[in-house]
DSSP file (Angstrom, degrees, kcal/mol; ACC not computed):
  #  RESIDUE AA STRUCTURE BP1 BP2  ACC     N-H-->O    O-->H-N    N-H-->O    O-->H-N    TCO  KAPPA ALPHA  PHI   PSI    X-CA   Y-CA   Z-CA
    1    1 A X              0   0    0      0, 0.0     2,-0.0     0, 0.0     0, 0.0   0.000 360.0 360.0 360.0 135.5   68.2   -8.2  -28.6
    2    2 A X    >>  -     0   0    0      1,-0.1     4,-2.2     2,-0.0     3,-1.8  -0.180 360.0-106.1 -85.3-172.8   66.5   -5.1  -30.1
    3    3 A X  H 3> S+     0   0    0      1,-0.4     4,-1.1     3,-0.2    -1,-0.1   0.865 115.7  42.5 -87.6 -44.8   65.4   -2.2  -28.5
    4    4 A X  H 34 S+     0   0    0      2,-0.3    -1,-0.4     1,-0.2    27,-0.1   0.109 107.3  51.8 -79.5  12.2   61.5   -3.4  -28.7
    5    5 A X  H <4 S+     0   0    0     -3,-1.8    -1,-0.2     2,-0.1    -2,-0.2   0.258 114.2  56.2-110.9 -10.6   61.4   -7.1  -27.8
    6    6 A X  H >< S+     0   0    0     -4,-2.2     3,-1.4     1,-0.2     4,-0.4   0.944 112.6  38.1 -76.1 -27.8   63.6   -5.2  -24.5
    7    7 A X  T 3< S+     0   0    0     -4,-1.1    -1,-0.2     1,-0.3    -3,-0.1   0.607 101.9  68.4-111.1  15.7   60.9   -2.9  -23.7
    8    8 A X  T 3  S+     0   0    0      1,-0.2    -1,-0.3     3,-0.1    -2,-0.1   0.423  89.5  69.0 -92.5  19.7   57.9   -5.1  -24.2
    9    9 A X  S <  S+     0   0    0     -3,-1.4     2,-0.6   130,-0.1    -1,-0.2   0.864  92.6  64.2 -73.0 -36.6   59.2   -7.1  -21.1
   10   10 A X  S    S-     0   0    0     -4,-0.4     2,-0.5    -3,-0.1    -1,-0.1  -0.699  76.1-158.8 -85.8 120.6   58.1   -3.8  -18.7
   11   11 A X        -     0   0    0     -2,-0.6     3,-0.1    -3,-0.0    -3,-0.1  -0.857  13.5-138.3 -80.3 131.1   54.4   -3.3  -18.9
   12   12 A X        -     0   0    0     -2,-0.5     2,-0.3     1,-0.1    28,-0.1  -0.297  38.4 -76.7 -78.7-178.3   53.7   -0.1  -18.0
   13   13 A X     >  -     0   0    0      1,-0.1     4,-1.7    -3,-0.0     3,-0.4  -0.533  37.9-112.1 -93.5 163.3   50.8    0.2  -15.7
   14   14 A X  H >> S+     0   0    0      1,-0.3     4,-1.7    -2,-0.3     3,-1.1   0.899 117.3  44.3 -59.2 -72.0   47.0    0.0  -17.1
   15   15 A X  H >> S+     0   0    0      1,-0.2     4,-1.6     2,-0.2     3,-0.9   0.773 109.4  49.7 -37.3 -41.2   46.4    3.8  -16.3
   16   16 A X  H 34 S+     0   0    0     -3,-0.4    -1,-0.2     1,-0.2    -2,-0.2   0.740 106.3  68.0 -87.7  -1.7   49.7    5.1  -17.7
   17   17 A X  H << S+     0   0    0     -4,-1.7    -1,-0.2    -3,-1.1    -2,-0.2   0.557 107.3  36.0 -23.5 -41.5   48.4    2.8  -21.0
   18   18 A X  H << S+     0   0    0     -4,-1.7     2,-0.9    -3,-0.9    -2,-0.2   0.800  89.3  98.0-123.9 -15.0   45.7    5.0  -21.7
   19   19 A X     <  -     0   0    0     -4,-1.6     2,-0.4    -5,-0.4    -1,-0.1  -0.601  65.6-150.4 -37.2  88.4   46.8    8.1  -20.9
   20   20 A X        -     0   0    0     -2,-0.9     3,-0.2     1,-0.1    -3,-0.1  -0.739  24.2-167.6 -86.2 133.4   47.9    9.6  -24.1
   21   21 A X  S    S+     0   0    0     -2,-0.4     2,-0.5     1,-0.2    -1,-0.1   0.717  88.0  17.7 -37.3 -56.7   50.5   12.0  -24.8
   22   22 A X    >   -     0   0    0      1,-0.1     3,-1.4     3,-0.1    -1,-0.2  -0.869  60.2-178.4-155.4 109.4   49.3   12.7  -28.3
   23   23 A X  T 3  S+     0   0    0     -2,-0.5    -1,-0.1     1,-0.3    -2,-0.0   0.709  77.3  72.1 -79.6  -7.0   46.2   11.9  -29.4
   24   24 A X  T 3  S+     0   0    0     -3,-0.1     2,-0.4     2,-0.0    -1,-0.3   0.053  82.8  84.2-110.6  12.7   46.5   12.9  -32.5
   25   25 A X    <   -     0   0    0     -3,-1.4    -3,-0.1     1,-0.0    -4,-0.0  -0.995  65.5-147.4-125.1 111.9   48.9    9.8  -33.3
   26   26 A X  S    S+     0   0    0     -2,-0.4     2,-0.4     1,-0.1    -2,-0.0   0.642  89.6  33.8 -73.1 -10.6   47.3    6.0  -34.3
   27   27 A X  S    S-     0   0    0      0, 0.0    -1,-0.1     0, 0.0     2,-0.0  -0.919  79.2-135.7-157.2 140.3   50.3    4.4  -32.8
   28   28 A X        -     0   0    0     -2,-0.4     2,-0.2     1,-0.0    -8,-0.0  -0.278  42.6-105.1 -65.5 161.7   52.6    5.3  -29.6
   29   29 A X        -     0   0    0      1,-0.1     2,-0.0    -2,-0.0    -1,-0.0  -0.673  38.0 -92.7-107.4-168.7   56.1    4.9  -30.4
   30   30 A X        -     0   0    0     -2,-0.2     2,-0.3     1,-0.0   -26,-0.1  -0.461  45.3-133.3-108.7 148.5   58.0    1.7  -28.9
   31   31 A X        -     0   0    0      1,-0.1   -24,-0.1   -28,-0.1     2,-0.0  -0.807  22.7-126.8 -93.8 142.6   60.0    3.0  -25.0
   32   32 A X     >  -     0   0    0     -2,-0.3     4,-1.7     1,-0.1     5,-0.3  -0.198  26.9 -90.6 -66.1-164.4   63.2    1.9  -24.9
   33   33 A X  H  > S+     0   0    0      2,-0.2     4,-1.3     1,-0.2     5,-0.3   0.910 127.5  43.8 -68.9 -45.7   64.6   -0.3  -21.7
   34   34 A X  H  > S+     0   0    0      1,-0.2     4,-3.6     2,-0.1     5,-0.3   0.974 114.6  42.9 -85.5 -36.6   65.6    2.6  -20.0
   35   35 A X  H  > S+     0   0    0      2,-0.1     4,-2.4     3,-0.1    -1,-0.2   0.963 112.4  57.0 -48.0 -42.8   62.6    4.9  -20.6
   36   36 A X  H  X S+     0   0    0     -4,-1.7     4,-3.6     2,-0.2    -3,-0.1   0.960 112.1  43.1 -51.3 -74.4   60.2    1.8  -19.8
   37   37 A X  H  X S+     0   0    0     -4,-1.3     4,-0.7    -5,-0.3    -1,-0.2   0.846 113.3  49.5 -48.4 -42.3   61.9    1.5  -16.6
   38   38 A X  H  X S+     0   0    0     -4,-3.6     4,-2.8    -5,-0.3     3,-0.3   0.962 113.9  49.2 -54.7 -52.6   62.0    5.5  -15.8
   39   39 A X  H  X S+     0   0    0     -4,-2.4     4,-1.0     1,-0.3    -2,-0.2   0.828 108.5  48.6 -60.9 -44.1   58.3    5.6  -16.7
   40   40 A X  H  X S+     0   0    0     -4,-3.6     4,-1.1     2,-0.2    -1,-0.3   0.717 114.3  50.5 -89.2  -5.0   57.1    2.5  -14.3
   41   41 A X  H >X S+     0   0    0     -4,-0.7     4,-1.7    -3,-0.3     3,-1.3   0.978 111.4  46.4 -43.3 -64.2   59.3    4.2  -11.2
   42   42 A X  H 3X S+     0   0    0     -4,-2.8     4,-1.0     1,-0.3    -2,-0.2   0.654 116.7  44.4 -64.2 -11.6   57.7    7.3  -11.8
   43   43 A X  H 3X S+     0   0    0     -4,-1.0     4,-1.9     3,-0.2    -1,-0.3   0.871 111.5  51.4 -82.7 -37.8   54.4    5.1  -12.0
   44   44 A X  H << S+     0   0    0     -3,-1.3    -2,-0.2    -4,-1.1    -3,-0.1   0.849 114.2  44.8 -85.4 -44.3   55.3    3.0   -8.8
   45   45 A X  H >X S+     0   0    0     -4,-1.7     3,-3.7     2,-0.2     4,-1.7   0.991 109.7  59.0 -45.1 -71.5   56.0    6.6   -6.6
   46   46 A X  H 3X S+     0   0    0     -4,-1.0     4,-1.1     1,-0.3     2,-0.4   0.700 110.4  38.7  -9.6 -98.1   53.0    7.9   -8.0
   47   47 A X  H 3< S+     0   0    0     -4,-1.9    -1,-0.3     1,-0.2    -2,-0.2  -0.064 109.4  57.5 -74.8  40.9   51.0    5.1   -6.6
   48   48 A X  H X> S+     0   0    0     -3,-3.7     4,-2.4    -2,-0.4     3,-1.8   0.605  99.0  58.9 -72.5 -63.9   52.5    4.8   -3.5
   49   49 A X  H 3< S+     0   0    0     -4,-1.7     4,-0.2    -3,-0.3    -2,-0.2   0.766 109.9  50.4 -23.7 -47.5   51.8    8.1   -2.6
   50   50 A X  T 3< S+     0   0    0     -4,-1.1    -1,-0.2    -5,-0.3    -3,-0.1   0.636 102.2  49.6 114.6 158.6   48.7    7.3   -3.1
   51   51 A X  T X4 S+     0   0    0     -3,-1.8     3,-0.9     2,-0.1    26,-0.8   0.787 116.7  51.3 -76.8 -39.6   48.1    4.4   -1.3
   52   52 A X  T 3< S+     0   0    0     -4,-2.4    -3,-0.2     1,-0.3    -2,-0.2   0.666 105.5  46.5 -85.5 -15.7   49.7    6.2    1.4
   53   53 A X  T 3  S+     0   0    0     -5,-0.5     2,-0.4    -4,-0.2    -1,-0.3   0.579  93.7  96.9-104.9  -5.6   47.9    9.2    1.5
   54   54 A X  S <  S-     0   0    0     -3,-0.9    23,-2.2    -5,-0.0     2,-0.1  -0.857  72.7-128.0 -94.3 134.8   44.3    7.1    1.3
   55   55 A X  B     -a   77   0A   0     -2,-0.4     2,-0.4    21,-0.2    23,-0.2  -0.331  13.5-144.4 -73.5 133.0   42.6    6.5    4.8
   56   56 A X        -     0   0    0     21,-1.3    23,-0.5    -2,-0.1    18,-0.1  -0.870  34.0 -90.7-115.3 164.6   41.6    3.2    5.9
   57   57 A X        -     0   0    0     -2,-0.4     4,-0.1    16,-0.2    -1,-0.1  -0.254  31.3-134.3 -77.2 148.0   38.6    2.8    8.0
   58   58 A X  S    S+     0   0    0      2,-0.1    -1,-0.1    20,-0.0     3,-0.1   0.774  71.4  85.5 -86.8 -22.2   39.1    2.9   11.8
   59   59 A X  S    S-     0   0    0      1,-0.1     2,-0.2     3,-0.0     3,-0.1  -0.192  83.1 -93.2 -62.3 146.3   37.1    0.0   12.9
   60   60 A X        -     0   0    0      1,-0.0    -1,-0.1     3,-0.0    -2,-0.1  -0.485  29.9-112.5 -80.1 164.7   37.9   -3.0   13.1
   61   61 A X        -     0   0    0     -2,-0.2     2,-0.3    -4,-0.1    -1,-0.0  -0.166  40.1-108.9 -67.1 158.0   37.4   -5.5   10.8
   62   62 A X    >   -     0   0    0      3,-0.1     3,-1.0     1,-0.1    -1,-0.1  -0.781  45.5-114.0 -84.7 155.1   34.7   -8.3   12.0
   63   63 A X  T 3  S+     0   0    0     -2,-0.3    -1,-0.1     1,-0.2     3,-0.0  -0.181  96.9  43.1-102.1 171.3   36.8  -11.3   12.6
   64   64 A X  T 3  S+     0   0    0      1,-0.1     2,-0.7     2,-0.0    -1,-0.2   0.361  87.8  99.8  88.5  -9.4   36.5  -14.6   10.4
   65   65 A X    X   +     0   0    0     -3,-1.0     3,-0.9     1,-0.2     4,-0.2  -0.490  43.7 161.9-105.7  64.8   36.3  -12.3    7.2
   66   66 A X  T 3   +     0   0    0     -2,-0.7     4,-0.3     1,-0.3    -1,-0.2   0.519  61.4  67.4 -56.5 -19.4   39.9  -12.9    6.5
   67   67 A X  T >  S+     0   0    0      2,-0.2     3,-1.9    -3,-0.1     4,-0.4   0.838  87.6  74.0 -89.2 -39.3   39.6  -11.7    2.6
   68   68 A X  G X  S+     0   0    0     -3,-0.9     3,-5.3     1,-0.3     5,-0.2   0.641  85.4  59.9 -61.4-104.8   38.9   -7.5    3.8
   69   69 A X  G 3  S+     0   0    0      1,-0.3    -1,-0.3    -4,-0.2    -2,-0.2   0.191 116.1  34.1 -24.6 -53.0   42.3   -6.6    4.9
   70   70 A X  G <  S+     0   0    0     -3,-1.9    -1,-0.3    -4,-0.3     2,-0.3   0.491 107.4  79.2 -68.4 -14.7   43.5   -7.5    0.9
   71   71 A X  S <  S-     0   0    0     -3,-5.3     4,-0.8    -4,-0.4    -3,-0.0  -0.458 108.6 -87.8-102.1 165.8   40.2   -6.2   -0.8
   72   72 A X  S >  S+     0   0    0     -2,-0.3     3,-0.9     1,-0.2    -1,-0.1   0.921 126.8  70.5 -36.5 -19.2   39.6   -2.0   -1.4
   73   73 A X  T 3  S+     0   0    0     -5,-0.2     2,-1.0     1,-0.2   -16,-0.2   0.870  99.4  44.6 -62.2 -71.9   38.1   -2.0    2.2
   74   74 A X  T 3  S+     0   0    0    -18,-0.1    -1,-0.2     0, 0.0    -2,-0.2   0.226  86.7 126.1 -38.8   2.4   41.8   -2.6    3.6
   75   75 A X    <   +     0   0    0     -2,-1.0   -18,-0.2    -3,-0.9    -4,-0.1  -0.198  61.3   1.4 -65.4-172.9   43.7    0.2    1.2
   76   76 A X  S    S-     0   0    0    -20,-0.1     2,-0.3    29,-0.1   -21,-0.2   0.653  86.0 -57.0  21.9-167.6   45.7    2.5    3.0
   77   77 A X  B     -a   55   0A   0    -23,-2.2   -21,-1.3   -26,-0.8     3,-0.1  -0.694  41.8-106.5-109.8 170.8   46.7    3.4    5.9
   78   78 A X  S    S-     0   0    0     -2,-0.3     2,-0.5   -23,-0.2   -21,-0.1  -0.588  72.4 -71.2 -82.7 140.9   45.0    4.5    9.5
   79   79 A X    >   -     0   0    0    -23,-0.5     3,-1.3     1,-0.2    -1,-0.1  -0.088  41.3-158.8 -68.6 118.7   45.5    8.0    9.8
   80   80 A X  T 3  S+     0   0    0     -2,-0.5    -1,-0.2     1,-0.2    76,-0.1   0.719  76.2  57.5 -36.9 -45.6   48.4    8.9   10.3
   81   81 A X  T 3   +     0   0    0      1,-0.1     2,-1.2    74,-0.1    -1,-0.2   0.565  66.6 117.8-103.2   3.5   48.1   12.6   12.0
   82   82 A X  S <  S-     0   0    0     -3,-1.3     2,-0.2    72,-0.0    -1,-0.1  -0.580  82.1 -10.0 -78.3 117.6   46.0   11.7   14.8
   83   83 A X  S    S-     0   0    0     -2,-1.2     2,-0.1    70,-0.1     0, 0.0  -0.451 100.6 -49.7  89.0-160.9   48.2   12.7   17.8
   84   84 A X        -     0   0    0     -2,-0.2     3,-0.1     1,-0.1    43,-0.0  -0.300  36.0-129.2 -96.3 170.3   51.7   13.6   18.0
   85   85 A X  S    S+     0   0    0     -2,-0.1     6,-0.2     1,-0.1    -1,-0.1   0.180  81.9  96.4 -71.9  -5.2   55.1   11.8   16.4
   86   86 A X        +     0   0    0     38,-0.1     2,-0.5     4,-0.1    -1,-0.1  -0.017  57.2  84.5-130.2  68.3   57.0   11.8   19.6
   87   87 A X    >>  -     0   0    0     -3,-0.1     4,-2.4     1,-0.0     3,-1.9  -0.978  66.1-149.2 -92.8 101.9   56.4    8.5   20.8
   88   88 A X  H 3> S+     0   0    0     -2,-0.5     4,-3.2     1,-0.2     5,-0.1   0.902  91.6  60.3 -55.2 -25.3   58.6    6.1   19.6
   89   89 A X  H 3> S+     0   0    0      2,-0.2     4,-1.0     1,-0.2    -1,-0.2   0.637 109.5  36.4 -60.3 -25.5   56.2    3.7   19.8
   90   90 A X  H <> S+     0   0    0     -3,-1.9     4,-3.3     2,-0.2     5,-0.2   0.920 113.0  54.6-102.8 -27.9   53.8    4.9   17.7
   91   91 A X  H  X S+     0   0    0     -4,-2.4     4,-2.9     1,-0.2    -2,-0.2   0.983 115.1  49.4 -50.8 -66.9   56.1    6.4   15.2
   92   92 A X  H  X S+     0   0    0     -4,-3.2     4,-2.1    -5,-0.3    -1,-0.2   0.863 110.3  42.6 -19.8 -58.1   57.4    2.6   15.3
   93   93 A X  H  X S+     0   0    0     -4,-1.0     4,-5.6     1,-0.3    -1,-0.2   0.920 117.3  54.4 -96.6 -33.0   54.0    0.5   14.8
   94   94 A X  H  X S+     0   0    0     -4,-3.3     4,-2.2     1,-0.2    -1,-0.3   0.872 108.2  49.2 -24.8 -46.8   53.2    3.6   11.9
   95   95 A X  H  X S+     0   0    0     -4,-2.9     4,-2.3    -5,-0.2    19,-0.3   0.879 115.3  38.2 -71.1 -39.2   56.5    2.6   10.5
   96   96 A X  H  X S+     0   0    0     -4,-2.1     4,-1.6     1,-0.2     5,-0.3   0.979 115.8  57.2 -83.3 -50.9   55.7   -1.7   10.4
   97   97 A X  H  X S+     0   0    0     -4,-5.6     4,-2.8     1,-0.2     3,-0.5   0.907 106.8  45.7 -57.4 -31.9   51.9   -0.8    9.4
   98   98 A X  H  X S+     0   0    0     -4,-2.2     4,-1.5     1,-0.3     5,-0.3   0.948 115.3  48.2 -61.2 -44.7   53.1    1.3    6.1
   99   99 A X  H  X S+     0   0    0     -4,-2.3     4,-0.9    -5,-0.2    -1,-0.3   0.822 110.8  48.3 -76.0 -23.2   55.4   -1.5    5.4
  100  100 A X  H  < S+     0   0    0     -4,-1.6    -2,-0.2    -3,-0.5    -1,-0.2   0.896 117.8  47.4 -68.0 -52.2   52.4   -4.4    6.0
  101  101 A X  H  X S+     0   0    0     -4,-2.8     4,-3.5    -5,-0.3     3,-0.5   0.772 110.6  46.5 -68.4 -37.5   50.3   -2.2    3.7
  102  102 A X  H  X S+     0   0    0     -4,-1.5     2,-0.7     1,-0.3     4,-0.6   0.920 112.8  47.5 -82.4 -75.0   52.8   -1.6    0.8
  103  103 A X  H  < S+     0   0    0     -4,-0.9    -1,-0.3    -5,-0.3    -2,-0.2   0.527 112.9  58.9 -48.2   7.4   53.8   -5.1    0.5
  104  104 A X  H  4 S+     0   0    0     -2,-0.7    -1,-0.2    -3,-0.5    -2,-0.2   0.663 123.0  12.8 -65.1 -73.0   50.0   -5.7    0.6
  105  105 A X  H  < S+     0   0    0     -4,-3.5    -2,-0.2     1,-0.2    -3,-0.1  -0.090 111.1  80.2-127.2  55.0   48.8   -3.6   -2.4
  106  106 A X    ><  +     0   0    0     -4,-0.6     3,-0.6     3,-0.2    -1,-0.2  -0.608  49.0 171.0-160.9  61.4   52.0   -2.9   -4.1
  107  107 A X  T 3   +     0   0    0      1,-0.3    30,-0.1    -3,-0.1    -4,-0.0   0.575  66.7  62.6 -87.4   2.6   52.7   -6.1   -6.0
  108  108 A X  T 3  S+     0   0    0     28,-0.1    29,-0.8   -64,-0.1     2,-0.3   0.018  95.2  67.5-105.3  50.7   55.8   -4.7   -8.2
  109  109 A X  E <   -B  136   0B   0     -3,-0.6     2,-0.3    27,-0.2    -3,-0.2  -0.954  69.7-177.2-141.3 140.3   57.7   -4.1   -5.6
  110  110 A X  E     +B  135   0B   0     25,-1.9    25,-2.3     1,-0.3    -7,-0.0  -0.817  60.5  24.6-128.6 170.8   59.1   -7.0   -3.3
  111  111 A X  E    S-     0   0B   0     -2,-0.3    24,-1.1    23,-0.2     2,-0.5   0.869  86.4-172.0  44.2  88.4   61.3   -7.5    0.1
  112  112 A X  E     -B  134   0B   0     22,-0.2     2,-0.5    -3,-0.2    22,-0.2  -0.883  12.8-167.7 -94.9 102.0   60.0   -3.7    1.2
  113  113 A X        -     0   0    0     20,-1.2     2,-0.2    -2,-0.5   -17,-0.1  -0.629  17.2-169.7-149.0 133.5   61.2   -2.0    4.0
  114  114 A X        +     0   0    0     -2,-0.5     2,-0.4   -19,-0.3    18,-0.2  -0.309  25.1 158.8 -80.8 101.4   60.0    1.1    6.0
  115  115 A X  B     -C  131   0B   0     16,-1.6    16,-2.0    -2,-0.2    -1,-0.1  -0.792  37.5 -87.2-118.3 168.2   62.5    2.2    8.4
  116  116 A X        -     0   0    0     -2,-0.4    15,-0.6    14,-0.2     2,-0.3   0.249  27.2-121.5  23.4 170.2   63.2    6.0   10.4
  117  117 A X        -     0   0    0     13,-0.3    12,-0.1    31,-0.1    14,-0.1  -0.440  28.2-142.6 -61.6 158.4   65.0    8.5    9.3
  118  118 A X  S    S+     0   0    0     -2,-0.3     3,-0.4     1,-0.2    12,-0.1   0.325  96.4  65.3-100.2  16.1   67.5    8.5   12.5
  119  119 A X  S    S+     0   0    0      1,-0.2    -1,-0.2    10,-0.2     3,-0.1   0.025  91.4  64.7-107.5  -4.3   67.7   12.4   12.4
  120  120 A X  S    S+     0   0    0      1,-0.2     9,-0.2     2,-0.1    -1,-0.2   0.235  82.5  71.7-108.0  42.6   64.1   12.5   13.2
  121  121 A X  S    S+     0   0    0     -3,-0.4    -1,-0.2    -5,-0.0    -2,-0.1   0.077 109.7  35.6-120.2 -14.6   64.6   11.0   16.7
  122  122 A X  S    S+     0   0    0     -3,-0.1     2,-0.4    -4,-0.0    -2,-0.1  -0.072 101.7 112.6-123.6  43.7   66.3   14.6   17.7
  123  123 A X        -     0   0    0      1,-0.1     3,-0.3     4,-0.1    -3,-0.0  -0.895  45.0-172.0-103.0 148.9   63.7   16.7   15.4
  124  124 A X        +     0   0    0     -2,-0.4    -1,-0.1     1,-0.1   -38,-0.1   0.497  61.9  94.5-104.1   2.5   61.3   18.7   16.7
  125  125 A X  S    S-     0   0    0      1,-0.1     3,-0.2     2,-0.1    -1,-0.1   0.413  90.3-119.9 -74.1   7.9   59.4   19.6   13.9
  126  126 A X        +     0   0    0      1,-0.3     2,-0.8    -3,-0.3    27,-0.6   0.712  66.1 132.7  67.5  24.7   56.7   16.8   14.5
  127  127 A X  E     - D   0 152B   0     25,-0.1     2,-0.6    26,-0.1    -1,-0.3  -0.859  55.5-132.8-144.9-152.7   57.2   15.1   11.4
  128  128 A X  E     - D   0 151B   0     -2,-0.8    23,-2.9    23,-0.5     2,-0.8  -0.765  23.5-163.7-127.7 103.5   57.6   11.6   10.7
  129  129 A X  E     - D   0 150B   0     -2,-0.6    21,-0.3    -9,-0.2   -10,-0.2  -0.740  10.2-176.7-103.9  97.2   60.5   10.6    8.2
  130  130 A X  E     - D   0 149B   0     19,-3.6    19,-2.4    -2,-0.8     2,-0.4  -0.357  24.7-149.2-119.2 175.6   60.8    7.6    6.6
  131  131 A X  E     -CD 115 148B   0    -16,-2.0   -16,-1.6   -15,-0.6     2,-0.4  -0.975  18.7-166.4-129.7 125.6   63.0    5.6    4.4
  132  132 A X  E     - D   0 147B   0     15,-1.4    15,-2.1    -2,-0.4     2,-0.3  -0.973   6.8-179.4-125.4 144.9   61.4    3.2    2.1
  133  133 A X  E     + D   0 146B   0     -2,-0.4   -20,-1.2    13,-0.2     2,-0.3  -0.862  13.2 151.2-115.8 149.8   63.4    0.3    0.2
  134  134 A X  E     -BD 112 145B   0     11,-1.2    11,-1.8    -2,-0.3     2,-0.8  -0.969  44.3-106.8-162.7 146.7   61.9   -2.1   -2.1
  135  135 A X  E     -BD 110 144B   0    -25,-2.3   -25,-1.9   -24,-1.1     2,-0.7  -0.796  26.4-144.4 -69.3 111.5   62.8   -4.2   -5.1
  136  136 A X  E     -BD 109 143B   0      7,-2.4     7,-2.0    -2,-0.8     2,-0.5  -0.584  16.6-134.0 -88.1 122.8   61.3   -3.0   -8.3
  137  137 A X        +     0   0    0    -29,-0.8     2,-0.4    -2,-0.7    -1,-0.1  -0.351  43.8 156.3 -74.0 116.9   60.4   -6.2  -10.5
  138  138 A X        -     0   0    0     -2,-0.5     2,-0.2  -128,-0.1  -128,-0.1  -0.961  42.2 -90.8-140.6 149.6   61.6   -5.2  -13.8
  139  139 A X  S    S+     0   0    0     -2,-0.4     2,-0.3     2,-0.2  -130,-0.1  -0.838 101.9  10.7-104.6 135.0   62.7   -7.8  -16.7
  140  140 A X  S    S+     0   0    0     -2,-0.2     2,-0.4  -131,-0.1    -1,-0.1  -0.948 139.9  11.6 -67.1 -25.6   65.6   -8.8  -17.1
  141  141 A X  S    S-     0   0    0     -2,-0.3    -2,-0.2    -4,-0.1     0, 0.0  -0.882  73.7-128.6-134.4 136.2   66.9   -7.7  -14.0
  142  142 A X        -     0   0    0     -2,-0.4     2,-0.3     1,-0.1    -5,-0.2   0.002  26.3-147.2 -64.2 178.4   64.9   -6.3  -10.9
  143  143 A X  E     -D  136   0B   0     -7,-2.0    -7,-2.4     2,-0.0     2,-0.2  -0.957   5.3-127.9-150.7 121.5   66.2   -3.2   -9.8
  144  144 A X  E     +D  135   0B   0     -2,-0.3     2,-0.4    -9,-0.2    -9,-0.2  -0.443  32.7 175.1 -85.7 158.1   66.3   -1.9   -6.2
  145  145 A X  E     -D  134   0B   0    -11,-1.8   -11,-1.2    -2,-0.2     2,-0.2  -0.938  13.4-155.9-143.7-165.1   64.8    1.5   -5.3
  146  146 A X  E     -D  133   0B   0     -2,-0.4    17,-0.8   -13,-0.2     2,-0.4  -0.799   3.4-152.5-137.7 156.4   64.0    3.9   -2.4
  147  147 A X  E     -DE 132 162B   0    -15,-2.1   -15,-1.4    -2,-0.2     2,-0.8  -0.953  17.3-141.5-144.7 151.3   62.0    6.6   -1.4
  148  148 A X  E     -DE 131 161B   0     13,-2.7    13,-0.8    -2,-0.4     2,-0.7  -0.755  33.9-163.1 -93.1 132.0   62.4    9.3    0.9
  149  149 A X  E     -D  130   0B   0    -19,-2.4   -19,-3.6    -2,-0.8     2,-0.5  -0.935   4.2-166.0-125.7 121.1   58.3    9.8    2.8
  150  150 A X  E     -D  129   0B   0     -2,-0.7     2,-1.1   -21,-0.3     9,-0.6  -0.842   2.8-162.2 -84.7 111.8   57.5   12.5    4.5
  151  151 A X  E     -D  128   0B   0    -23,-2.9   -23,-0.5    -2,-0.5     7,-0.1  -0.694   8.2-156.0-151.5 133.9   54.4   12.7    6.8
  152  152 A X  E     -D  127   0B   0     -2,-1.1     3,-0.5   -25,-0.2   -25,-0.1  -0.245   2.0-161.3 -43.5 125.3   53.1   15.7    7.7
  153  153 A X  S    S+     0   0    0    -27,-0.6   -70,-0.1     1,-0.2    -1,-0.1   0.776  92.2  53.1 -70.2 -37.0   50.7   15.4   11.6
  154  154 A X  S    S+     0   0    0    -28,-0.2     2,-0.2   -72,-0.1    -1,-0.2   0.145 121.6  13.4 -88.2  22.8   48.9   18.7   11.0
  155  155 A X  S    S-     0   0    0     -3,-0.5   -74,-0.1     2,-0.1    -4,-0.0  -0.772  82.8 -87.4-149.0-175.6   47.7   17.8    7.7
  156  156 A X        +     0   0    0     -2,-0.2     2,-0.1   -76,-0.1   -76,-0.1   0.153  69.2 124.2  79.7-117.3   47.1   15.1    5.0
  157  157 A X        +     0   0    0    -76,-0.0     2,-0.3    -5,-0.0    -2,-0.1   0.032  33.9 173.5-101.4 167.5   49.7   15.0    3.5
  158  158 A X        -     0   0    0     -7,-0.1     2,-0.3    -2,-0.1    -7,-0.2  -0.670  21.7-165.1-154.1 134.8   52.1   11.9    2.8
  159  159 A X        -     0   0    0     -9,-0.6     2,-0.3    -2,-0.3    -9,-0.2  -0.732   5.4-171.3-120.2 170.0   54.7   13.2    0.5
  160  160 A X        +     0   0    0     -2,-0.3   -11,-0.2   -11,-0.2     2,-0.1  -0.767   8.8 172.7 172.5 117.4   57.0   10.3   -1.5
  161  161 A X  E     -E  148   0B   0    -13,-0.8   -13,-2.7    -2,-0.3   -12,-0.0  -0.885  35.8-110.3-146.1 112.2   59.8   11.5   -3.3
  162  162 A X  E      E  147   0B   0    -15,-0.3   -14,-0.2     1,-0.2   -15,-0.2   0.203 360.0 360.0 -22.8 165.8   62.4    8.9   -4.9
  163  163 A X              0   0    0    -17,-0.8    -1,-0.2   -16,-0.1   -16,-0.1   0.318 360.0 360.0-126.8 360.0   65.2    9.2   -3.3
């Protein structure tokens, strides 16, 4: 199979589509498989970060309007740096909402999940380490990857760096 009927399998995503490099050129040149693939990772951190660093509204929804939770009201997550990180419990139900949310609005990625870090259960530095795993759906064959997320209490901040 050549090198362009492999890399018109990965669509990159609509923004990094119109983003040009070099404008001054009438035609982009074809990615190979493995660029194609580098490019939508770096696209998929990208927007995870974020989703994860945009606030969703603290009320609750009103009930019987099942659709909100899926539509732009429901992006992100509830902020994160109100209060502390050491409660497991909240560090916990943090942990299950980022993963409800990514597998939400994060449709190239499948079977996601947000766990710990276990060295942050003896940290004291008050922040919040997490592991995320996901399958990235890539043609022909998906491909899994991870990210290490950092988030900050006194800030912010969400940081997401491949791991």
């Amino acid at each position: 199979m050549s090198d362009n009927r492999a890399s018109a399998r990965i669509r990159l995503p609509l923004l990094d589509r119109l983003l040009d490099a070099d404008p001054d050129s009438p035609r982009d040149p074809p990615l190979s498989q493995a660029l194609a693939v580098d490019m939508l990772r770096l696209a998929v951190r990208r927007d995870l970060e974020a989703l994860l660093n945009a606030r969703r509204r603290r009320l609750p929804l009103p009930p019987g309007l099942t659709e909100l939770p899926v539509s732009p009201i429901g992006y992100g997550v509830p902020d994160p740096t109100a209060g502390s990180f050491t409660e497991e419990e909240r560090r916990s139900a943090l942990s299950r909402e980022i993963q409800a949310t990514i597998a939400r609005f994060e449709p190239r990625l499948t079977d996601v999940r947000v766990q710990l870090r276990k060295e942050e259960t003896e940290s004291i530095d008050r922040v919040l380490r997490l592991r995320i795993e996901a399958i990235l759906r890539t043609d022909p064959v998906p491909e899994h990857i991870s990210f290490e997320t950092v988030v900050r209490p006194t800030t912010l901040d969400v940081a997401v760096t491949e791991d």
